[in-house]
Structures are given as C-alpha cells and as structure tokens.
C-alpha positions in Angstrom: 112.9 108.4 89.8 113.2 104.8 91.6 111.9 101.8 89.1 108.8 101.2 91.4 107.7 105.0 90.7 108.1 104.2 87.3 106.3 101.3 87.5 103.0 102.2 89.6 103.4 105.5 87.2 103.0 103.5 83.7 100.4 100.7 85.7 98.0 103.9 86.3 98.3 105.6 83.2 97.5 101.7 81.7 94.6 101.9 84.0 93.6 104.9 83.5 93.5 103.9 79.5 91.6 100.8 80.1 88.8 102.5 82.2 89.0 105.6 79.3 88.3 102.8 76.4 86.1 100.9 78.0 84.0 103.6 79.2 83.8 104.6 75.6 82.8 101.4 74.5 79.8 101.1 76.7 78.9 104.8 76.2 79.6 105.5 79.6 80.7 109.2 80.3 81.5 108.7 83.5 83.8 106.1 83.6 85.6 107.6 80.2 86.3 111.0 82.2 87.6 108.7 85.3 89.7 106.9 83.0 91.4 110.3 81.8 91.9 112.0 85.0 93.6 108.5 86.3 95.9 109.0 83.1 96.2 112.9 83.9 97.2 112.3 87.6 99.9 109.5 86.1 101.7 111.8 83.9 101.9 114.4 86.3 102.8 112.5 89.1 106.0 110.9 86.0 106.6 115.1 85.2 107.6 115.2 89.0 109.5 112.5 89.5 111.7 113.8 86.7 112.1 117.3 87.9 112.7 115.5 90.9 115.3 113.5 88.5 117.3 116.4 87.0 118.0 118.3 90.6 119.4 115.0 91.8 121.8 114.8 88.6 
C-alpha cells in the first residue's frame, strides 16, 4: 500500500468519525449513519490495500 493510500485511507476514516460525532451531537441520525459508512468504506478500502500488500511481499 503506497503512503498516499494510507493517507486518503486514515483522512476518510477521520472524516468519517467527525461526521459520526457530530451527527450524534446534534441528534442527527442521518449524518451519524453517513459518518459510519464513510469509516466502513475506509477500513475496507485499508483491508485491500493490505491483501494487496502481502501478495506483493
């Protein structure tokens, strides 16, 4: 996995936890569940890149 995948990778999950805690804190549901599925799509897109990772080792 190149640094820059790693990098956009942890800035979405970051994101993703922002939008999750802040939608919490205004009691805004929708907004909360976007913030999870931003962090969801982030670790899978990390999982990937390290399968990706061990078949290039």
């Amino acid at each position: 996995m190149g640094l820059d995948d790693k990098i956009d990778n942890k800035a979405e999950e970051l994101k993703g936890k922002a939008k999750e805690a802040t939608g919490k804190a205004t009691d805004d549901e929708r907004l909360e569940a976007e913030g999870k599925g931003d962090q969801a799509g982030a670790n899978l897109k990390q999982a990937g890149e390290k399968v990706k990772d061990v078949f290039k080792g």
